[in-house]
SEDREN-112661 format. One record per residue (C-alpha): x, y, z. Coordinates in steps of 0.001 Angstrom, whole numbers, plus 524288, in hexadecimal, padded with zeros to 5 digits. Layout:
SEDREN-112661
XYZ ...
//
This chain:
SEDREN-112661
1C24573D5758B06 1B57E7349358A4D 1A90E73809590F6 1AAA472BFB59B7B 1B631730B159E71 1B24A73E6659F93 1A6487392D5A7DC 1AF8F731175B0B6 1B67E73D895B391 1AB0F7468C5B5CA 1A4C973C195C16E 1B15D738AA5C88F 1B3F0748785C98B 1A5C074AEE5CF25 1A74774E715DD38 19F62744E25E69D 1975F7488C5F319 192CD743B55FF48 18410746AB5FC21 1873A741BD5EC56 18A5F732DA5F23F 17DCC734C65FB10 175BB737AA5EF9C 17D0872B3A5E931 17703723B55F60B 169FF727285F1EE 16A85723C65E3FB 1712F716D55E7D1 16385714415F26A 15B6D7156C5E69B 1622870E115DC85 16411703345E58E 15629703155EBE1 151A8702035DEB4 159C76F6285DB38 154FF6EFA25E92D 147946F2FB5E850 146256EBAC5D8F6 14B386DD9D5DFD1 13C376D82F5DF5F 13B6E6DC5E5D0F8 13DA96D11D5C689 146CC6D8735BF61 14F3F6D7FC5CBF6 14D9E6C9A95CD49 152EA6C9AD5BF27 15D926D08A5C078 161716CB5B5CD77 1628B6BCDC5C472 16AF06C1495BCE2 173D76CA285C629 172106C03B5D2D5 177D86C78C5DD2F 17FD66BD5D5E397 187666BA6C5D607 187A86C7C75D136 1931B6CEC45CDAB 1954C6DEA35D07B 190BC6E0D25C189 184B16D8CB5C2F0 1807A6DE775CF82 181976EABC5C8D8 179066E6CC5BEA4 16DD16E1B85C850 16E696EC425D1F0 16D666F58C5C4E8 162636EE1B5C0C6 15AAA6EC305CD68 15C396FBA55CDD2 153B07005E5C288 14A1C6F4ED5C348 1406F6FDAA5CBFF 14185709275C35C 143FD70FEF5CF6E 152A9713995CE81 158F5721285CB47 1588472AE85BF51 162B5734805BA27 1585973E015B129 164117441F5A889 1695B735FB5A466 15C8C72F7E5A730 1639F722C75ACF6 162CB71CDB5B866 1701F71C175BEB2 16E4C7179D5CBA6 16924709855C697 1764D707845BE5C 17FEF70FE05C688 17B5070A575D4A5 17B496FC1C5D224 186A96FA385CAD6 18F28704285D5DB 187BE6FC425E139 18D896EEAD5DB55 19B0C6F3955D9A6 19C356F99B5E7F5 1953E6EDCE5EE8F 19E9F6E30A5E6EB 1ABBC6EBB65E9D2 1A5646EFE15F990 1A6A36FDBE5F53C 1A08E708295FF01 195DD710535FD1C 19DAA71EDB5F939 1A49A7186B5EE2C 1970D711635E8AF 1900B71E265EA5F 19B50726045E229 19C2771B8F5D8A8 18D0371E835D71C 18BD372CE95D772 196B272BA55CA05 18FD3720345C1E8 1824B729525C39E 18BD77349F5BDD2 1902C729885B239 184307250F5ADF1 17BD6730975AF4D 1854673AF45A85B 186A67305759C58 176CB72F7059DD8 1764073BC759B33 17E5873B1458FC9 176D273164587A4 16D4373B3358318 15C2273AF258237 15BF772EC2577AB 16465725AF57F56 1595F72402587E5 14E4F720A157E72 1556A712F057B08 15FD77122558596 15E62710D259441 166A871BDE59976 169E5714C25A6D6 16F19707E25A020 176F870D27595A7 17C6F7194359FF1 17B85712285AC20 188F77096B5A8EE 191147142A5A7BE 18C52718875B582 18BEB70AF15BBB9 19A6770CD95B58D 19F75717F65B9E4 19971713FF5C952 1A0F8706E05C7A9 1AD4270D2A5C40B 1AD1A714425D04D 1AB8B70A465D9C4 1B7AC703375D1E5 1BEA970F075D18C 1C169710665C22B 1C9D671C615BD2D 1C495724465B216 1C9EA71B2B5A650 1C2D570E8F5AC5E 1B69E715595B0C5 1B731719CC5A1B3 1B8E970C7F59D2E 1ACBA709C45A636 1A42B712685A11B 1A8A770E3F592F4 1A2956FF3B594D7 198487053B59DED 194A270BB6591F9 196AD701C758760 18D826F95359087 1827C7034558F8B 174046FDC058C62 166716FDEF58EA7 15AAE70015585C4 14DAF7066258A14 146F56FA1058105 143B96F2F558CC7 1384C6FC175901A 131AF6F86858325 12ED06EB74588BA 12EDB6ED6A59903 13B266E6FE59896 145716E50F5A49F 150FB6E9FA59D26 151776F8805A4C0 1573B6F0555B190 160E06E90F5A8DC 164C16F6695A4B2 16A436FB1D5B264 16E3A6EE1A5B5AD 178286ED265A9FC 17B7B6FA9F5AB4B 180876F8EF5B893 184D26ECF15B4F9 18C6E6F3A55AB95 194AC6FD265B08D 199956F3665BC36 19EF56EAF85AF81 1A5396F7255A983 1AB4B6FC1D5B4A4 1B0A56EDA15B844 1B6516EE085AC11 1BAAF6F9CC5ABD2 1C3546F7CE5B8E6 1C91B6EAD25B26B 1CE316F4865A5A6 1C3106F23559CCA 1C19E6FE6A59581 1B5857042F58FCF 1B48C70E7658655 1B7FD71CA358ADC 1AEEC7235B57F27 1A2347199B58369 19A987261A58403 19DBF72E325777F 1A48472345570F1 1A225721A056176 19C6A7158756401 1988671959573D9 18C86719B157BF2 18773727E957601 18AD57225A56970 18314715EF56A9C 17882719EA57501 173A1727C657414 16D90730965690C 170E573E3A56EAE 17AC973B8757B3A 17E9B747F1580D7 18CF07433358385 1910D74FD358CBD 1861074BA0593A9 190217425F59AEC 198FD74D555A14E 18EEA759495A0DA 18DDD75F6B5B08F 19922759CB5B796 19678761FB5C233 1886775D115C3D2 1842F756C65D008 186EC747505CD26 17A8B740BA5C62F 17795737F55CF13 17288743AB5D64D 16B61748F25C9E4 163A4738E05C914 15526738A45CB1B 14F1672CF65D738 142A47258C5D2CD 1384C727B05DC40 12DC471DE45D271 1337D711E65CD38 130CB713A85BF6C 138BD719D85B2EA 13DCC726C85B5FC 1374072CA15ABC4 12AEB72B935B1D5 12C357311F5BCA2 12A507410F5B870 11D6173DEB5B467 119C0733B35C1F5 11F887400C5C8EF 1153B748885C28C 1099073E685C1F8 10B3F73BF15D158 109A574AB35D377 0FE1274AAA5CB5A 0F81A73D075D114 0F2C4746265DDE6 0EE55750255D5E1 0E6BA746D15CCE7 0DE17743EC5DA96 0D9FC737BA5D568 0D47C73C525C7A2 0D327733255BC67 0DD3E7382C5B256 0D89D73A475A4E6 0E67C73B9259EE1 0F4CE73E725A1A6 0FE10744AF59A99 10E2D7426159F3D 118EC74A2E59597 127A87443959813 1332C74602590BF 1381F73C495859E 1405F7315358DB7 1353972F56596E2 12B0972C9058A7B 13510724025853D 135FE71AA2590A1 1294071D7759774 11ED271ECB58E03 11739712215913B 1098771158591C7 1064B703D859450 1102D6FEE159D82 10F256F1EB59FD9 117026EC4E5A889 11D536F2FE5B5EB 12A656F7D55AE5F 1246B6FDF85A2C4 11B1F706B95AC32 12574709A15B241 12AD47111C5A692 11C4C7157A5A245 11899723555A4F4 108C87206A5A2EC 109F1717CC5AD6A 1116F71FD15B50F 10B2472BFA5B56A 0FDAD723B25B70E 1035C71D095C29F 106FB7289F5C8E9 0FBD6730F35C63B 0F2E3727065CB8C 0FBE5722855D7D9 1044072E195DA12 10DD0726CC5DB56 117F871B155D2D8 11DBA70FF75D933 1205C701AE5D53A 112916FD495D5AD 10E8E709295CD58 114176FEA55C13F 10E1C6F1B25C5DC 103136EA2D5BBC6 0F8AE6F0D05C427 0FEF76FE605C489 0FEED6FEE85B4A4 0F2826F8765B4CD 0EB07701A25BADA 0F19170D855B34F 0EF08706735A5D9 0E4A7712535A396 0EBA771EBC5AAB2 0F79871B655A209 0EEB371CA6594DD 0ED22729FD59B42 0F92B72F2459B58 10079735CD58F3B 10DAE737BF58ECB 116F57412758530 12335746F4584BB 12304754AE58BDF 12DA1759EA58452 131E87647858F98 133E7759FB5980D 13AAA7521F58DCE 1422075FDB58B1E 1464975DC9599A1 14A3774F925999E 1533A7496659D5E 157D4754E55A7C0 14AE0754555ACD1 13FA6748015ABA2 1330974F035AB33 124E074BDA5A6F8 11724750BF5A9B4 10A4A74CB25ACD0 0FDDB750345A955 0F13374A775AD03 0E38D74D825A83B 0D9EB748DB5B229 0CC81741E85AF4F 0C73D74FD25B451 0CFBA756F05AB71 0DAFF75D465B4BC 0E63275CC45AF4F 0F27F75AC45B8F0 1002075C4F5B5A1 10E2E759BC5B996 11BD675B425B76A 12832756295BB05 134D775AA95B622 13D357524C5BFB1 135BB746475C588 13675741035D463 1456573D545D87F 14B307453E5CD2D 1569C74E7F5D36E 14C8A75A5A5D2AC 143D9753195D75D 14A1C749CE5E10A 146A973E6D5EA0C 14B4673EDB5F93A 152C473673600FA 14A717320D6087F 1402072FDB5FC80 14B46728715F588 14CE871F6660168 13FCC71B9460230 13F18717875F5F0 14BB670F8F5F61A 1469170B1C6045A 137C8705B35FCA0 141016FFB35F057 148B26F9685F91F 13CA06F26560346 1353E6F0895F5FA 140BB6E7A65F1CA 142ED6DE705FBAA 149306E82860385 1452B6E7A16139D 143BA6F4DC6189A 14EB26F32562152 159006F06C61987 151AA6F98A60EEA 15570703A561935 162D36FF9B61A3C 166C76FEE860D82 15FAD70EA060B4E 169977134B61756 1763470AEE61196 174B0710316042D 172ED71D2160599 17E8471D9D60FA7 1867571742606B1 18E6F72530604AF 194637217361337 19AFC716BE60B89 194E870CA160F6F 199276FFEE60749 190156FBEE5FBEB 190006EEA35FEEB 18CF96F0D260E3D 17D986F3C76082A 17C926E56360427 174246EA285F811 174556DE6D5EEAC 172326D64A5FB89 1651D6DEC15FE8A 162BC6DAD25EFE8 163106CC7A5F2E2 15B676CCAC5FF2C 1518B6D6985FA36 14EC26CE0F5EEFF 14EA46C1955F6FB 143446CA5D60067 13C776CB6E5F382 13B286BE6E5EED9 1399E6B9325FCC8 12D046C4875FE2A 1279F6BE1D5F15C 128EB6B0C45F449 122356B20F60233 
//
């Protein structure tokens, strides 16, 4: 028996509930507010030239929905896999059930299993994967996958076969960030992208390997340094993961956002006080991607804790124009304030919990502190509904969005457990008109 197989058998036994498909609804809001509200951005305009939605097959409108979704930096984290599943998962379910009119019970289900799929393989791929790998491309196919297979209605052997060329598909190097490149949306996008082709193929007879996994020559074998393999079935009786994923509330790297949690607290208590220095201690994976002191351009501070943490201690708060030219600009000399080191108790603790703390020294010389084992919209630490709406509800107006139809499309999606059609939402048409507002709004 192979571990996909294995892992096919342990999600279609999970029981399902009424209030699991309504916490679906929610994840679903946010992914796809996320993906609406980057349409102004010019890596949507990009994307949407290549994957035109008026030519676009079900496999390309996977791939631009995926990577609209993570353009914003904005979109859902699972902490134990540290992937993003709901910008893989989402789009390439959402394409499938609008192209075959499928309603809105089946999409959800299909949903609530490819979060189980790639999140319980993320899991597997063990602490090095992630310091040259991107965890949500190279795991995000086999959930896009297993949603996919689903919606088509697979059995076991050609869900298997899915998740064998989901696998064998599997890519995406962290490289990019070296040079502020684009290449993280192109990651979601193909991973979507991805598991629409292999389940296609899958229901045509194309088989994929059944050993992808564990294989001599498989994905531990040629991606991961220490996978933890029984990772993959451990807890079948936990609640389902998509339950156990983290919501953004700042639109920057996840691993930031511990230590923006803990400099906001401190920005009232600070009163105004020049800062003399500032000290933040993270665990390993969020030094490897975020230790940038000299951002220089909106993406890379977006993945720099200096800028970060000086952002939010002067502002108290972190939202898109916290990364403009001006917004780095005028932290060029709090960032050569801040020091940052691995905390190896919180490292100890990740990735079950994403931790870091701040410490500032003030011109006076108080010294402040915080900590933050879980950060804002973790599951200990959660976001509410109605806090979750509004920012889907802003997303949505700041792409091209009206407020009207904004509200709408809030009250469709999250009834969609009522089963009502995917395609009735008209979401790729919202796409097109919102972008049309844009360019329109910029023009005038």
């Amino acid at each position: 028996m192979s571990l996909t197989r294995d892992l096919t058998r342990l999600i279609r036994e999970k029981p399902v509930t009424d209030r699991d498909l309504e916490w679906v609804s929610l994840f679903v809001l946010d992914t796809l507010a996320c993906a609406l509200g980057a349409l102004p951005t010019e890596p949507a305009r990009m994307l949407k030239a290549v994957a035109p939605l008026a030519q676009a097959d079900t496999a390309r409108k996977a791939f631009y929905l995926g990577g609209l979704s993570h353009i914003l930096e904005m979109d859902d984290l699972h902490r134990d896999s540290v992937t993003h599943p709901g910008s893989v998962v989402i789009p390439a379910a959402w394409a499938v059930a609008h192209d075959h009119d499928l309603g809105g019970e089946a999409f959800l289900r299909a949903v609530l299993a490819g979060y189980e799929a790639c999140c319980r393989v993320g899991m597997s791929v063990g602490k090095q994967h992630y310091r040259v790998w991107h965890n949500t491309s190279t795991c995000g196919p086999f959930g896009a996958a297993f949603a996919v297979a689903e919606l088509l209605g697979l059995d076991d052997t050609r869900t298997v076969w899915a998740l064998g060329n989901a696998g064998t598909q599997s890519s995406g190097l962290w490289e990019f960030l070296a040079e502020g490149a684009m290449s993280k949306h192109l990651h979601t996008a193909r991973a979507a992208e991805s598991g629409v082709l292999a389940s296609f193929l899958a229901k045509e007879g194309f088989t994929g390997a059944e050993n992808i996994l564990e294989g001599e020559k498989g994905f531990y074998a040629g991606l991961c340094l220490d996978p933890v393999p029984e990772a993959v079935m451990a807890g079948p009786e936990r609640p389902w993961q998509l339950i156990n994923t983290s919501i953004k509330p700042w639109p920057c790297c996840r691993h930031t956002h511990p230590a923006i949690d803990g400099a906001i607290a401190l920005h009232n208590e600070i009163g105004g006080e020049a800062i003399a220095r500032v000290h933040v201690g993270a665990y390993r994976a969020a030094l490897d991607v975020c230790d940038r002191p000299t951002p220089e351009d909106p993406y890379s501070a977006k993945f720099s804790l200096q800028h970060t943490v000086a952002i939010a201690l002067a502002d108290g708060r972190v939202d898109q124009a916290s990364f403009d030219a001006d917004a780095r600009q005028r932290m060029i000399g709090e960032r050569k304030k801040i020091e940052v080191e691995l905390a190896p108790t919180i490292d100890a603790a990740y990735p079950e919990s994403w931790g870091a703390e701040v410490i500032v020294e003030t011109a006076s010389g108080r010294r402040l502190s915080a900590a933050r084992h879980d950060a804002k919209g973790d599951p200990d630490n959660p976001v509410t509904a109605a806090e979750l709406s509004q920012k889907a509800r802003t997303q949505l107006v700041a792409g091209g969005t009206s407020e009207a139809r904004a509200d709408d499309l809030i009250g469709a999606i999250l009834g969609l457990p009522d089963n009502r059609p995917v395609r009735s939402l008209g979401l790729f048409e919202t796409a097109g008109d919102a972008r049309a507002q844009v360019r329109a709004t910029r023009s005038a």
